[in-house]
C-alpha positions as CSV (number, residue, x, y, z in Angstrom):
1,X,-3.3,30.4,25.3
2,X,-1.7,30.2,28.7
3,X,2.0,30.0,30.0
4,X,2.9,27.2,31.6
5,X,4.5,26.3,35.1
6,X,8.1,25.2,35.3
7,X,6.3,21.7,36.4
8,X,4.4,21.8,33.2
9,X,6.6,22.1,30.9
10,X,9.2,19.5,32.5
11,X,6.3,17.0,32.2
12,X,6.2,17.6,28.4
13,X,7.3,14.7,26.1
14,X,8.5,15.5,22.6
15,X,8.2,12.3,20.1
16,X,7.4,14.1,17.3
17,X,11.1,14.4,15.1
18,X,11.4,10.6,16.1
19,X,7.7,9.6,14.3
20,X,8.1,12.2,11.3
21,X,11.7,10.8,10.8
22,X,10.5,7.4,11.0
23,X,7.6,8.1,8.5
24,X,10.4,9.8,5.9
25,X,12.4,6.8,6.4
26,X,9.9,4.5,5.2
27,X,8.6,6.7,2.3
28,X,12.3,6.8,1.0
29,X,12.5,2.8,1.3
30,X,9.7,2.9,-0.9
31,X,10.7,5.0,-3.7
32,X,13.8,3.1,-4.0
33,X,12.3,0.1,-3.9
34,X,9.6,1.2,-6.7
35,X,12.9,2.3,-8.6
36,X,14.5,-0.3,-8.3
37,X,11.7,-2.9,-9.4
38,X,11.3,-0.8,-12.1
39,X,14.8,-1.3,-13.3
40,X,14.7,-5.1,-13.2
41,X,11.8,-5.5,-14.9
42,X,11.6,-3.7,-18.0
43,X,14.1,-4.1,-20.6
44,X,15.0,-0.2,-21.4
45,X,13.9,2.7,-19.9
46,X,14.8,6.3,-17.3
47,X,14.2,7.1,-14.0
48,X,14.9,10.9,-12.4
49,X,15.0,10.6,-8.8
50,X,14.6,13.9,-6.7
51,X,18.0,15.8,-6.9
52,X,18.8,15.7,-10.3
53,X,20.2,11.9,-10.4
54,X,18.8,10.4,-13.7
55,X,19.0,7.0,-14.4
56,X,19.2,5.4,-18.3
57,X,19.1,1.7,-19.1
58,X,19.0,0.0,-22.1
């Protein structure tokens, strides 16, 4: 490893939080949309989503 210039690290971009927020973003759309098909569809049934929120219908 080496240190870097002052011009060096002005020319560094960071895009990183922007695609990693982007990528959680779609991952949650598609748990809740799995969910959520799965409630419509079948006529009983439970669902625990991450956080302790559990769903019942019957």
């Amino acid at each position: 490893m080496t240190l870097l210039t002052n011009a060096e690290m002005a020319n560094i971009k960071g895009g990183e939080p922007i695609t990693l927020a982007a990528v959680m973003t779609i991952l949650v759309i598609a748990i809740v949309t799995v969910i959520v098909y799965k409630l419509f569809t079948s006529n009983a049934g439970s669902t625990t989503i991450p956080g302790g929120f559990k769903f019942e219908w019957k």
